[in-house]
Legacy VTK file of the C-alpha trace (Angstrom):
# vtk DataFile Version 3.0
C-alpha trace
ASCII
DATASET POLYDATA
POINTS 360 float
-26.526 3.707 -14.384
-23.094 2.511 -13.406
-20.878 4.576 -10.972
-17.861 6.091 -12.694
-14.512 5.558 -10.202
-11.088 7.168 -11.334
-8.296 4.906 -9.128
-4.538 6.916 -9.154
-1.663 4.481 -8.309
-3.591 1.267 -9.722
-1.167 -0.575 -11.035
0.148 -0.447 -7.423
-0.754 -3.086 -5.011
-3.771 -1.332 -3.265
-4.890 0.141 -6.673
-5.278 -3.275 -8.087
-7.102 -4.636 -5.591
-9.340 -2.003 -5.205
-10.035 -2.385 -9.357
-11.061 -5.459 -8.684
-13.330 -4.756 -6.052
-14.762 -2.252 -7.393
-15.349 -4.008 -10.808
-17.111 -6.843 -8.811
-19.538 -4.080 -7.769
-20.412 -3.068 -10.907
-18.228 0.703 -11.245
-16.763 1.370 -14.481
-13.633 1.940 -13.328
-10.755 4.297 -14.961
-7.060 4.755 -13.885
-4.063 6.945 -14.156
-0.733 5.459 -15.452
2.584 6.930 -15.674
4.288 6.740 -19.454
7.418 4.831 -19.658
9.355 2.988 -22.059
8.321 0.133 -19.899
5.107 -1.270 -18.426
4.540 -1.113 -15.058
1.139 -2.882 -15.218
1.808 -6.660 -13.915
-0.864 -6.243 -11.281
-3.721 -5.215 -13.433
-2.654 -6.928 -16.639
-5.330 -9.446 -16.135
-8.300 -6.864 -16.126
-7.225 -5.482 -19.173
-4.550 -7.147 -21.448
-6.743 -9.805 -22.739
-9.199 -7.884 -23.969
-6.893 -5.126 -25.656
-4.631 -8.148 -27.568
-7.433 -10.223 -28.789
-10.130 -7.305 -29.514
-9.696 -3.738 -29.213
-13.037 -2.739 -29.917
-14.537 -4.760 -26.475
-15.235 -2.807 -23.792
-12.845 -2.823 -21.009
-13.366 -3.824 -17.769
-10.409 -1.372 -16.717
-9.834 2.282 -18.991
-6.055 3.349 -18.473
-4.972 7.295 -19.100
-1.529 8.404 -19.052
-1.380 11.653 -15.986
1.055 12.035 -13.925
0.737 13.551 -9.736
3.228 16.046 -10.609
1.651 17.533 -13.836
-1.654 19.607 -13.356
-2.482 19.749 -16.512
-3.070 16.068 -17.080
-5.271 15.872 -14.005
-7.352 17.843 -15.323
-7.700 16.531 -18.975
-8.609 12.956 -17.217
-11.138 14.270 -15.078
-12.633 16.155 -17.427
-12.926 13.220 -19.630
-14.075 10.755 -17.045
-16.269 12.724 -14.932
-16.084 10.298 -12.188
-18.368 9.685 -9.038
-15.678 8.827 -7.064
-11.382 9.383 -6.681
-8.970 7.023 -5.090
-5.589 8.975 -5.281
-3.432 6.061 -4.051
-0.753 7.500 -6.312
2.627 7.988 -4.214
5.993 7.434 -3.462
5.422 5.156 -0.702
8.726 3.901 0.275
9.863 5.327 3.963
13.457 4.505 3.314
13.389 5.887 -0.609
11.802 9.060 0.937
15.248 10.249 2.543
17.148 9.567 -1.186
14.229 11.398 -2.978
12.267 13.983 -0.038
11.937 16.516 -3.027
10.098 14.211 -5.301
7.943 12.933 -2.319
6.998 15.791 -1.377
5.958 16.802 -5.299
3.844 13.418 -6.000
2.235 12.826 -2.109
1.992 16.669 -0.597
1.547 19.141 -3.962
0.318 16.153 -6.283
-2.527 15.916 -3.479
-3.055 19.315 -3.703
-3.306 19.294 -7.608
-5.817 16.541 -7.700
-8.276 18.642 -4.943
-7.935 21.340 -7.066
-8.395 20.199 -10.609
-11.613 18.708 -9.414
-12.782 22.185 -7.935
-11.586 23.890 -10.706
-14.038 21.870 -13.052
-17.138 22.517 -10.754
-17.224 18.893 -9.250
-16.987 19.594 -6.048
-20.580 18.700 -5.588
-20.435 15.363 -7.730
-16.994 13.925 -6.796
-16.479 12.132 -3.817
-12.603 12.060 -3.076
-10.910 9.566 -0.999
-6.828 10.245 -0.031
-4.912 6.944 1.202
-3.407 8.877 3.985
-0.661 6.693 6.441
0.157 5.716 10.105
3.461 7.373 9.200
1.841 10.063 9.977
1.742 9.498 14.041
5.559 8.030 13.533
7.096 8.810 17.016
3.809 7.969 18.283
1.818 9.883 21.454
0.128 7.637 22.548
-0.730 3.728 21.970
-2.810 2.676 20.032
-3.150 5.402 17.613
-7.112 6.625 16.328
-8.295 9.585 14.465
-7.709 12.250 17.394
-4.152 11.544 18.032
-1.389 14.203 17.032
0.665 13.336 14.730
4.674 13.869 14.692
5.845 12.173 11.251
9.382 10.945 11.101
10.258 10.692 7.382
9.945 13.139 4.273
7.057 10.354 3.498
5.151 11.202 6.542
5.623 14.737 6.637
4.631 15.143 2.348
1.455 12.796 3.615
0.806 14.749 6.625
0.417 17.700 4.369
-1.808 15.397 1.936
-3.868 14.940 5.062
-4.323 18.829 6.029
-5.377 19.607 2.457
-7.565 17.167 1.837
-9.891 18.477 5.189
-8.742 21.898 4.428
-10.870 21.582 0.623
-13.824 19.678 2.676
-14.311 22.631 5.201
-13.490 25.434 2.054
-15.519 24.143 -0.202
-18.300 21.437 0.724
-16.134 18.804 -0.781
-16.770 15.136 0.074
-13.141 14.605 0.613
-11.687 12.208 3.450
-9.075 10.387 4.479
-8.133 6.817 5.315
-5.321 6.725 7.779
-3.760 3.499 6.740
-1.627 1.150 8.791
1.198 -1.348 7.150
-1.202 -3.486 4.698
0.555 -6.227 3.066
-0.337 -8.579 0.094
1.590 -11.435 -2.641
1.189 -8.207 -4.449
3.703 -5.925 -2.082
6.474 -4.420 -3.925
9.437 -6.593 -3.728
11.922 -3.810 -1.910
9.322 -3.810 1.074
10.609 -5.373 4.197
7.086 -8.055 4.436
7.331 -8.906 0.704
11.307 -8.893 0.919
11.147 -11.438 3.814
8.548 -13.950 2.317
10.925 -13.759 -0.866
13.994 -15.031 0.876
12.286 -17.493 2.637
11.180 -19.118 -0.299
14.226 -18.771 -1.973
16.208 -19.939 0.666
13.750 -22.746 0.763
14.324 -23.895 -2.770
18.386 -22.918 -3.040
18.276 -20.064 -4.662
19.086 -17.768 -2.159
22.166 -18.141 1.003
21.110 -15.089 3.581
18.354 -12.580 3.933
19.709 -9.007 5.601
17.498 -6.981 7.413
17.353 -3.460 9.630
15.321 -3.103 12.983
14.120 -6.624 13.140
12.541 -4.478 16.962
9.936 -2.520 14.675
6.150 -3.353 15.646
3.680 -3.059 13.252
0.007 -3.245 12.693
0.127 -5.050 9.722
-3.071 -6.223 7.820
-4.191 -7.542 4.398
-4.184 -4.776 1.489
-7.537 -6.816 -0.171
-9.469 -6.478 3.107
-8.691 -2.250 3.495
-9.455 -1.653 -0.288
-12.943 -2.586 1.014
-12.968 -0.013 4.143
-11.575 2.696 1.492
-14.997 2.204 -0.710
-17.285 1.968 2.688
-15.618 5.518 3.745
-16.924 6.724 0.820
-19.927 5.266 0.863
-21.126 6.556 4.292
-23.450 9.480 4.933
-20.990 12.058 5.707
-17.285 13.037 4.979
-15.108 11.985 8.128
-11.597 10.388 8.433
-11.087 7.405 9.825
-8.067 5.047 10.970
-7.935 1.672 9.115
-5.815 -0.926 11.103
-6.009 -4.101 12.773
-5.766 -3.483 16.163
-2.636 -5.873 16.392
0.679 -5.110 16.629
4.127 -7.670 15.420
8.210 -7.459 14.899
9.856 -7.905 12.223
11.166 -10.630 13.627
8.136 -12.052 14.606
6.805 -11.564 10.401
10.464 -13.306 9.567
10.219 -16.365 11.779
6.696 -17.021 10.813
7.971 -17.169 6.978
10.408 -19.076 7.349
7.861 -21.836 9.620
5.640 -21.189 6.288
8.442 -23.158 4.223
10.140 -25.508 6.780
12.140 -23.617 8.255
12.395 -23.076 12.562
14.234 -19.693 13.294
16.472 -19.797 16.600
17.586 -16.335 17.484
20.922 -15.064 18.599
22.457 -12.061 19.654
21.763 -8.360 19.762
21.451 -5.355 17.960
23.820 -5.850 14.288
25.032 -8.328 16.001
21.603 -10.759 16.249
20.916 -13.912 13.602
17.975 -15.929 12.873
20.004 -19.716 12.946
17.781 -22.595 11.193
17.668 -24.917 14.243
18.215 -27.722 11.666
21.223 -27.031 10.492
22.819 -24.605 12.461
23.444 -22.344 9.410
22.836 -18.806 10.017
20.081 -17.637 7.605
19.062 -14.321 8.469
20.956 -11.101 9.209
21.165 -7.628 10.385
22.689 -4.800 7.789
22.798 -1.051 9.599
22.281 -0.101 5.750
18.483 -0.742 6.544
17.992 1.548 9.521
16.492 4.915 8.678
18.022 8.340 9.822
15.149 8.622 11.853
13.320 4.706 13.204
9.734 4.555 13.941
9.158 1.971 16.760
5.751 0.954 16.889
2.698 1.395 15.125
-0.539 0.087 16.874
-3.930 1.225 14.882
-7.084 1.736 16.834
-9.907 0.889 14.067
-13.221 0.955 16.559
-14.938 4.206 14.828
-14.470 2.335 11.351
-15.652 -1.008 13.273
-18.741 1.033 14.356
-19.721 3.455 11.917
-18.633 1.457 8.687
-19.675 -2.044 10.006
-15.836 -3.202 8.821
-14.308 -6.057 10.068
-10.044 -5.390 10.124
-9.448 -8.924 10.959
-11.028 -10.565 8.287
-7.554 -12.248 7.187
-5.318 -13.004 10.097
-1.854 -11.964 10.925
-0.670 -15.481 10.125
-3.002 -16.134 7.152
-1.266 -12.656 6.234
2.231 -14.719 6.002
0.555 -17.451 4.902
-0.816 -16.302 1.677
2.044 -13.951 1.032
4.930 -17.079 1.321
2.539 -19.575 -0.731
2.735 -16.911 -3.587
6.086 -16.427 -3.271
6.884 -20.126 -3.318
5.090 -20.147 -6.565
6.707 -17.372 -8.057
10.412 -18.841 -6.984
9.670 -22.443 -8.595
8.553 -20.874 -12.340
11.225 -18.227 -12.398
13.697 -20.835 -11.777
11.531 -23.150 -14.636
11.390 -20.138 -17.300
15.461 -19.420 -16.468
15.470 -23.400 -17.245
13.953 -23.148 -20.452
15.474 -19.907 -21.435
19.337 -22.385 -21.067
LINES 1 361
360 0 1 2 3 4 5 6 7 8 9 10 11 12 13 14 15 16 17 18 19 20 21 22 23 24 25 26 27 28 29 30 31 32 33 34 35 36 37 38 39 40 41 42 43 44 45 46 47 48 49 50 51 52 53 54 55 56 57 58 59 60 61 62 63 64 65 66 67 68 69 70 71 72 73 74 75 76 77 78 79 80 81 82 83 84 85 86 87 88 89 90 91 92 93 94 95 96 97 98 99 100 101 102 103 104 105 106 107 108 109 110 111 112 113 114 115 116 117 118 119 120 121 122 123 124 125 126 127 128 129 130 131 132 133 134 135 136 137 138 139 140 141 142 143 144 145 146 147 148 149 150 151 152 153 154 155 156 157 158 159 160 161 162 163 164 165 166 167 168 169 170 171 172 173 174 175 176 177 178 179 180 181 182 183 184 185 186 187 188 189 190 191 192 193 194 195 196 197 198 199 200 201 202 203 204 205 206 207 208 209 210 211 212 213 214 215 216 217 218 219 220 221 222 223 224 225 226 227 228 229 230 231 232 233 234 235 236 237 238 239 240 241 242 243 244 245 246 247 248 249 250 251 252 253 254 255 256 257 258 259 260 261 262 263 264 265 266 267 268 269 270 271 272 273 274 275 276 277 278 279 280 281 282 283 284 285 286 287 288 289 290 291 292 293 294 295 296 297 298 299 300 301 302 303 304 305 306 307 308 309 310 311 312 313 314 315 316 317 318 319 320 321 322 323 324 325 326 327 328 329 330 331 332 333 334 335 336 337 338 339 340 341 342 343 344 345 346 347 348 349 350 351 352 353 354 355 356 357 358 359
């Protein structure tokens, strides 16, 4: 008998990954969309729009429900209707910088929205059938304690994202050690993919670069080009999300690389993806990434992108997952990372510019 998995957020980057994955494996796998007057589903429309156009009496390889985090009531309609082995709520607002505009509605959809999802499931007396994994973040340790960060060190979030997820956290153990609830967490560092929302400083980078590549595109601007992050690929930790819930007992554990790069390092290895060799000048607003061909500055510093409040490094200790999980975090380099991401992105340039062509 197949497994029954309801994924929250999946038409986001990790949630569409982690369809697939679990698709491969045979789930029958449900999600939770947010109505709009517009579609938000270009990540997942190739598990599910063929089949809904050409037949809709196939079955699906993908079952889509409208809910929404901040609206208990629709929580528990869908998971009363599913009755699912297993939750991913990957649903958030996960933008650091978008956090400080909106803190009220972060704190509604990634602490409460958390809290409504725990509870809709205990309310319906499946605490003892459904398994519950909550994409927790290193934004959580933010002005770190100590390097690198694992499971046991405190945390001391620096954003309304960190401190709505550090809440997220608390309640998710808090319903484990109340009621018997397989419920964990997976402390995620900075995962990237082609698949990356396009405001996201990785995804915004590999953009430029292959716009800038093809002429479409004068300057990228950018904010602490000094961050360090552990940065990894989003496919590879939709895998260590499904082995956490997989393993014997309910425990919370870090998923990183165990590697830690700038910003500056991410930007220069784009822009060597398309052609481009990065000399850097100056400091602070003041510093510019000159193409060593042609003496043109390219890339830029805008004090627009700080935050109120920077996190300087995050460095992701991910030996218990490693051990207990068998889970390898460096299956897909840090430069394969860039790799794959600017390849994409090339793509994606060249047939916007084609379809703009043919729409002339």
């Amino acid at each position: 008998m197949k497994k029954i998995a309801l994924i929250t957020g999946i038409t986001g980057q990790d949630g569409s990954f982690l369809a697939e994955f679990l698709i491969e494996k045979g789930y029958e796998v449900h999600g939770i969309l947010r109505r709009s007057s517009s579609f938000n589903t270009g990540r997942i429309e190739h598990l599910y729009l063929d089949e809904w156009v050409r037949d809709m009496k196939k079955d699906r390889l993908i079952n889509l429900h409208y809910g929404d985090m901040t609206d208990s009531s629709s929580l528990i309609r869908i998971i009363q209707l599913v009755q699912p082995d297993e939750i991913y709520n990957l649903a958030a607002q996960s933008h650091v910088k978008v956090s400080f505009d909106v803190p009220e509605y972060t704190a509604e959809s990634d602490a409460v929205g958390t809290l409504r999802m725990l509870e809709a499931v205990r309310i319906l007396g499946l605490e003892k059938k459904t398994r519950i994994y909550q994409a927790s973040t290193s934004e959580l340790f933010g002005k770190v304690q100590e390097i690198p960060q694992k499971e046991t060190t405190p945390f001391y979030p620096r954003s309304p994202y960190g401190v709505a997820k550090q809440y997220g956290f608390w309640i998710t153990k808090n319903y484990r050690e109340s009621y018997g609830m397989f419920a964990v967490n997976g402390i995620l560092f900075n995962h990237e993919s082609e698949r990356r929302g396009e405001t996201f400083v990785t995804r915004k980078i590999t953009l430029a670069a292959a716009r800038i590549a093809q002429g479409f595109q004068d300057k990228l601007y950018l904010g602490n080009l000094d961050a360090r992050r552990d940065w990894g690929y989003a496919r590879d930790y939709v895998e260590c999300m499904w082995l956490i819930l997989q393993h014997d007992t309910p425990e919370d554990f870090v998923i990183a690389t165990g590697e830690m790069h700038t910003v500056r390092e991410f930007a220069t290895l784009a822009f060597k993806e398309v052609g481009i060799e990065l000399r850097w000048e100056g400091e602070g607003v003041d510093e510019k990434g000159i193409d060593v061909k042609t003496g043109k500055p390219l890339v830029e510093v805008d004090a627009k992108y700080f935050r109120p409040c920077e996190v300087e490094q995050l460095l992701g200790d991910p030996t218990k997952a490693k051990s207990l999980l068998g889970w390898n975090p460096t299956k897909t380099s840090f430069p394969e990372l860039v790799r794959i991401m600017v390849e994409h992105d090339m793509r994606f340039v060249r047939k916007l510019y084609l379809k703009a062509q043919v729409i002339e």
